[in-house]
Legacy VTK file of the C-alpha trace (Angstrom):
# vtk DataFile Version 3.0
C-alpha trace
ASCII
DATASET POLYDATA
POINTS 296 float
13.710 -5.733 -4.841
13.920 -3.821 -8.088
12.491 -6.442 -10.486
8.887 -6.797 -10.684
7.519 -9.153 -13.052
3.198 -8.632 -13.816
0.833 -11.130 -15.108
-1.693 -9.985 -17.310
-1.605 -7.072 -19.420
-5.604 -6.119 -18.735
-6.873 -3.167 -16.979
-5.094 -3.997 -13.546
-2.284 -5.740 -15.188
-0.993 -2.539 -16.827
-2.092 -0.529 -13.849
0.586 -2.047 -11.854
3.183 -2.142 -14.143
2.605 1.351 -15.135
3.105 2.038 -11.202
5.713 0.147 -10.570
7.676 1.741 -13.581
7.150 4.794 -12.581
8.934 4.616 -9.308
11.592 3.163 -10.628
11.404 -0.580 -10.878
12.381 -2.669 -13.852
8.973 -4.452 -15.275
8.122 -7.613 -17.075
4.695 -7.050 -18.215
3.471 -10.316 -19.606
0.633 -11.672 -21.824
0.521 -14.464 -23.815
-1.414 -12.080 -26.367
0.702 -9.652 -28.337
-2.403 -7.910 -29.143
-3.175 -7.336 -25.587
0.642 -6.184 -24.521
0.441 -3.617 -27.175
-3.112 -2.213 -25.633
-1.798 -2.267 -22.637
0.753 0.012 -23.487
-1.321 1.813 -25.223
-3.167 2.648 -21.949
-0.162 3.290 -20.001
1.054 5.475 -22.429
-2.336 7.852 -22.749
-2.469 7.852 -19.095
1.316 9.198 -18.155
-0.048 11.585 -21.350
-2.517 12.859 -19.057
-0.318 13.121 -15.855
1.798 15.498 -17.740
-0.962 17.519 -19.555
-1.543 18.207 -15.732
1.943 18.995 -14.909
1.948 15.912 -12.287
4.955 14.443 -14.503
6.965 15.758 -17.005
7.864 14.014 -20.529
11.400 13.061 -19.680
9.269 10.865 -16.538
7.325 9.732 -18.956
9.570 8.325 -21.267
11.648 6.701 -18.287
8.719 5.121 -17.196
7.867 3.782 -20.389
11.165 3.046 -21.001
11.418 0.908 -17.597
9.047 -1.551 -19.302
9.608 -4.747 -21.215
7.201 -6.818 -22.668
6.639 -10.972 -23.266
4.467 -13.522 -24.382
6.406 -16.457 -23.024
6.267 -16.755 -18.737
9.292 -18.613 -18.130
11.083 -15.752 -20.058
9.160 -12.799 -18.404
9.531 -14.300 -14.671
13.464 -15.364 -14.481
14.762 -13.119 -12.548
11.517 -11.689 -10.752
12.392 -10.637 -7.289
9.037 -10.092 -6.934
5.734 -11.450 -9.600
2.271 -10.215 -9.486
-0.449 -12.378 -11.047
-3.111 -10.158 -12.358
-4.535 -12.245 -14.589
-8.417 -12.844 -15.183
-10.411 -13.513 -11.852
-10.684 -17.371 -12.909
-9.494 -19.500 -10.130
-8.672 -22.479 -12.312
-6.518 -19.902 -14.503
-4.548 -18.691 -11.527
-3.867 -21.804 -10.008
-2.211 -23.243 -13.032
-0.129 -19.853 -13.159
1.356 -20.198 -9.902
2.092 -23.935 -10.584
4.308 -22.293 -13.572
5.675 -19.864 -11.333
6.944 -22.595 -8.921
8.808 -24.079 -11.999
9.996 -20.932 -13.097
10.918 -18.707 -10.081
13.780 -18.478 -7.972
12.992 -19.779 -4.467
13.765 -16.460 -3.433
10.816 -14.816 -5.597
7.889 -13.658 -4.020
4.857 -14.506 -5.665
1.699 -12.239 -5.179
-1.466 -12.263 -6.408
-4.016 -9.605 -7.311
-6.572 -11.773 -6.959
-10.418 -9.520 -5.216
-11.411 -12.768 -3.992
-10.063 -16.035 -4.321
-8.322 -17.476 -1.135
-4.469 -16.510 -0.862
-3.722 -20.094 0.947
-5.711 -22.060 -1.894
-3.626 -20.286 -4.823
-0.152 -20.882 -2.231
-1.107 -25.143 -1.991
-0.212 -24.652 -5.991
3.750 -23.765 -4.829
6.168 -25.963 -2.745
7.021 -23.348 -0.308
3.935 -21.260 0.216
5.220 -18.826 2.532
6.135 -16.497 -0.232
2.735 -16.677 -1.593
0.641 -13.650 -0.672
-1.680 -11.388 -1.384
-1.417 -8.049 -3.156
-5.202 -6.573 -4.183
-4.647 -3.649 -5.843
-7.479 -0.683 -6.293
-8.755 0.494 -9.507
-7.131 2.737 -11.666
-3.911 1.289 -9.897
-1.972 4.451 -10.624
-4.347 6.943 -8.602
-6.141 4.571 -5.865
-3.660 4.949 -2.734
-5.280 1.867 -0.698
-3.389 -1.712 -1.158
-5.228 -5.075 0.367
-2.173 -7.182 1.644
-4.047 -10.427 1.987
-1.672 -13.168 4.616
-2.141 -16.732 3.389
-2.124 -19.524 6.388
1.164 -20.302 5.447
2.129 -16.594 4.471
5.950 -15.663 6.695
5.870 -12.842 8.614
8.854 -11.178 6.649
7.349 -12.260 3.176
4.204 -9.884 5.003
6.832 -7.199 6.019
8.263 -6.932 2.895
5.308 -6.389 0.308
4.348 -3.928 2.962
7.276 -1.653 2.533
7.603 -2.258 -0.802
3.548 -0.873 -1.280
4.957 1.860 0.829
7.475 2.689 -1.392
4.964 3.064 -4.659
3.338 5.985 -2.481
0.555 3.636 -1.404
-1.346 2.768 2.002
-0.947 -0.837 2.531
-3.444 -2.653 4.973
-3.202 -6.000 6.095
-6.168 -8.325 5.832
-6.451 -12.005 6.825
-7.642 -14.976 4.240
-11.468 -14.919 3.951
-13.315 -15.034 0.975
-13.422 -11.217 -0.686
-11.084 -9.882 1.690
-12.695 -6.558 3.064
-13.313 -4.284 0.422
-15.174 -6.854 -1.789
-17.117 -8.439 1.350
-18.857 -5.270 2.204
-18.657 -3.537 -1.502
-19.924 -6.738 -3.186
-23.327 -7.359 -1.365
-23.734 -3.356 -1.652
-23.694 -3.376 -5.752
-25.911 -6.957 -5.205
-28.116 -5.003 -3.150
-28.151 -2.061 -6.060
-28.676 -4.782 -8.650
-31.717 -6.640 -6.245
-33.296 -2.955 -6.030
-33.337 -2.773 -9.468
-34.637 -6.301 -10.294
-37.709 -5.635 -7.908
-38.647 -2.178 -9.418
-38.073 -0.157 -6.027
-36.047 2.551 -8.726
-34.259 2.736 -11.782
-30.918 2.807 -12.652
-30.424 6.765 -12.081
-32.297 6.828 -9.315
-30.582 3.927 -7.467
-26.983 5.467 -7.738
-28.393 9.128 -7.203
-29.696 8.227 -3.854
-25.907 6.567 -3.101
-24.215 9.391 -4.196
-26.040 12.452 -2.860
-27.135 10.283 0.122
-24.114 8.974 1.017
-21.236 10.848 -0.874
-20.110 7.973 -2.463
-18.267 9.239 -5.752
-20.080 7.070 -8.175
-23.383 5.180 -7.795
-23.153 1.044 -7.298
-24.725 0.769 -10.838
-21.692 2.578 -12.535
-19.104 1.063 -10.101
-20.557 -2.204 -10.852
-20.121 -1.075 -15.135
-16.714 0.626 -14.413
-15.136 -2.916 -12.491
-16.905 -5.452 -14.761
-20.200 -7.170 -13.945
-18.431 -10.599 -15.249
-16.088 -9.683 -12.254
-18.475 -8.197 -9.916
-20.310 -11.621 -10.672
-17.435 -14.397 -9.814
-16.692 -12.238 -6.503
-20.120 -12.946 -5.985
-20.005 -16.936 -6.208
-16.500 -16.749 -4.760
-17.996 -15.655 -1.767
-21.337 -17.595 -1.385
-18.929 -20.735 -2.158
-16.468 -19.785 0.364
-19.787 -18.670 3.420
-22.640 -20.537 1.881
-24.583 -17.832 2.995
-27.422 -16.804 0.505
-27.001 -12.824 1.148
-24.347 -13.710 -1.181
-25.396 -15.456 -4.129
-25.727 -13.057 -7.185
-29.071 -11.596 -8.136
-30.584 -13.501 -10.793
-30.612 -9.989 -13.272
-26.911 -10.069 -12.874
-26.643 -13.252 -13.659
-28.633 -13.053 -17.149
-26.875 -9.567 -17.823
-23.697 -11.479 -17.875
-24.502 -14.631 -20.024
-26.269 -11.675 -22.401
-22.317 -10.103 -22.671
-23.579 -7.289 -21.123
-20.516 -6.646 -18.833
-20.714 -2.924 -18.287
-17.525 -0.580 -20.202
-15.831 -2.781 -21.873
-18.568 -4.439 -23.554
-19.981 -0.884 -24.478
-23.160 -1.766 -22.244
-24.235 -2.846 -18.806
-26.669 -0.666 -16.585
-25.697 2.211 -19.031
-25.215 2.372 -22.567
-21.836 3.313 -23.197
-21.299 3.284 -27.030
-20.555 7.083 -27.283
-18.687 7.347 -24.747
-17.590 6.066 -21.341
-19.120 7.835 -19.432
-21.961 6.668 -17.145
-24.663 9.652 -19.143
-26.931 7.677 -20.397
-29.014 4.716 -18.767
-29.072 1.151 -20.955
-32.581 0.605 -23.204
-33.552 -2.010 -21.235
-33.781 -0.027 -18.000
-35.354 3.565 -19.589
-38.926 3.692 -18.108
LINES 1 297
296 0 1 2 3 4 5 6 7 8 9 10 11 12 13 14 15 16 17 18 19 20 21 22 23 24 25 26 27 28 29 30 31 32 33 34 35 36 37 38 39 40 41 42 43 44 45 46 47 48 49 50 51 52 53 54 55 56 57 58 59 60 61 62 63 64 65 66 67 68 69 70 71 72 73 74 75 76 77 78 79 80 81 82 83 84 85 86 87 88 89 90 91 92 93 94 95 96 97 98 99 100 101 102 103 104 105 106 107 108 109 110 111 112 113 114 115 116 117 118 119 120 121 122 123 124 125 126 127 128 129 130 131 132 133 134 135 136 137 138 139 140 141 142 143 144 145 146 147 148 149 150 151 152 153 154 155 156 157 158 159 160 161 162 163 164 165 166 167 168 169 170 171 172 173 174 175 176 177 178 179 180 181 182 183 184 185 186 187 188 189 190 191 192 193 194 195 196 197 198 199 200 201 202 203 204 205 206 207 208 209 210 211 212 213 214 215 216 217 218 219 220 221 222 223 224 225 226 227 228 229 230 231 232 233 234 235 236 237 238 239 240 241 242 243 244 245 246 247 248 249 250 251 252 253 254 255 256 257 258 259 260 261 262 263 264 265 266 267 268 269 270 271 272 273 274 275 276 277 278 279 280 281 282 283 284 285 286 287 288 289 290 291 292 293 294 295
């Protein structure tokens, strides 16, 4: 398996393909936006920029890895010879589903399709396919290049050498793949969802504010960032539609999203890349400086 083909050029998109170019493998990174291909260059260019500023790479790896990339607008062109296709594409289930309906048209049989997907159900997106054995799940952690875990997520229908596969091949990108079964959010999102909820219901009843919340989390329990900033840094938009994913999938309420998330995503405010969510990040991106709304 040498050629990799990667949907969506976003923030995971170009994660993985940065990745899988820089062990060696031969990437399609695909967008229908040429505006967003050239960003997510961009990205994966300033970040091997970084990795050799700290002597982790040097500039001949860079350009190979750059150089191990190709680019396309057009799916059935970016996908022909895919040995293996990973959908990272906007966490919109109607979206996905009508990409893998594309990829059954457009693959080889002998392509296996994977999905990034945090929450949406690995045998629902395989119905789309007429042989969805070869469907399975891939969840990548954020930023890609750096987080070592990989969620390998078995569909019903998911073969065990489809499973065995994906598993060396996660291997062989220096990563630590685990294998999950098909319930809604997997296991990272099922217990890191309801935390950040939790954060977010803390916050909507006045027990603390925004600095205090993810202060307690990460002195208290060594957690790197507080749930406030995770919840900025991934997206609330995203953190959101994991949310109703998962209450749709248990119709338990402990899932449903708290109604402040709710509003703070119909207001656009979706945390860094919208320049504000639980901090105010139109300086810079770092979580320094708590949003107006929330200041006491």
């Amino acid at each position: 398996m040498k050629n990799i083909s990667v949907i969506g050029a976003g923030t995971m998109g170009n994660g993985i393909a940065h990745t899988f170019a820089q062990f060696g493998y031969k990437v399609n990174l695909i967008d229908i936006s040429e505006e967003s291909l050239e960003k997510g260059l961009k990205t994966i260019s300033g970040n091997l920029d970084r990795m050799v500023s700290k002597e982790k790479i040097s500039e001949a790896d860079k350009e190979t890895t750059l150089n191990n990339i190709s680019t396309f607008t057009k799916l059935e062109e970016g996908v022909k010879d895919a040995d293996v296709v990973v959908e990272a594409a906007t966490e919109n289930e109607d979206l996905k589903l009508k990409i893998f309906r594309q990829l059954d048209e457009f693959c080889s049989n002998d392509s296996i399709l994977a999905s990034n997907t945090s929450s949406i159900p690995i045998t629902k997106i395989a119905a789309e396919v007429s042989n969805p054995e070869r469907v399975i799940g891939m969840h990548f952690m954020n930023p890609v290049p750096i987080m070592k875990l990989v969620e390998i997520i078995r569909g019903y229908n998911t073969s065990d050498e489809v499973t065995k596969r994906i598993m060396e091949l996660s291997e062989k990108l220096n990563k630590v793949p685990v294998e999950v079964n098909d319930y809604p959010g997997f296991v990272a999102n099922r217990i890191l969802m309801p935390m950040i909820n939790e954060a977010i219901e803390s916050l909507y009843n006045g027990v603390a504010g925004v600095y205090e919340i993810d202060t307690v989390m990460k002195l208290g329990m060594a957690h790197p960032m507080g749930p406030l900033q995770l919840a900025d840094f991934i997206g609330l938009d995203v953190c959101h539609s994991i949310l109703e994913v998962m209450y749709d999938g248990f119709k338990n309420p402990k899932y449903a999203p708290c109604p402040m998330l709710t509003n703070m995503v119909r207001a656009g405010k979706l945390g860094v890349k919208s320049g504000e969510g639980f901090y105010d990040y139109s300086e810079n991106k770092k979580a320094e400086k708590v949003s107006a709304q929330f200041r006491k």
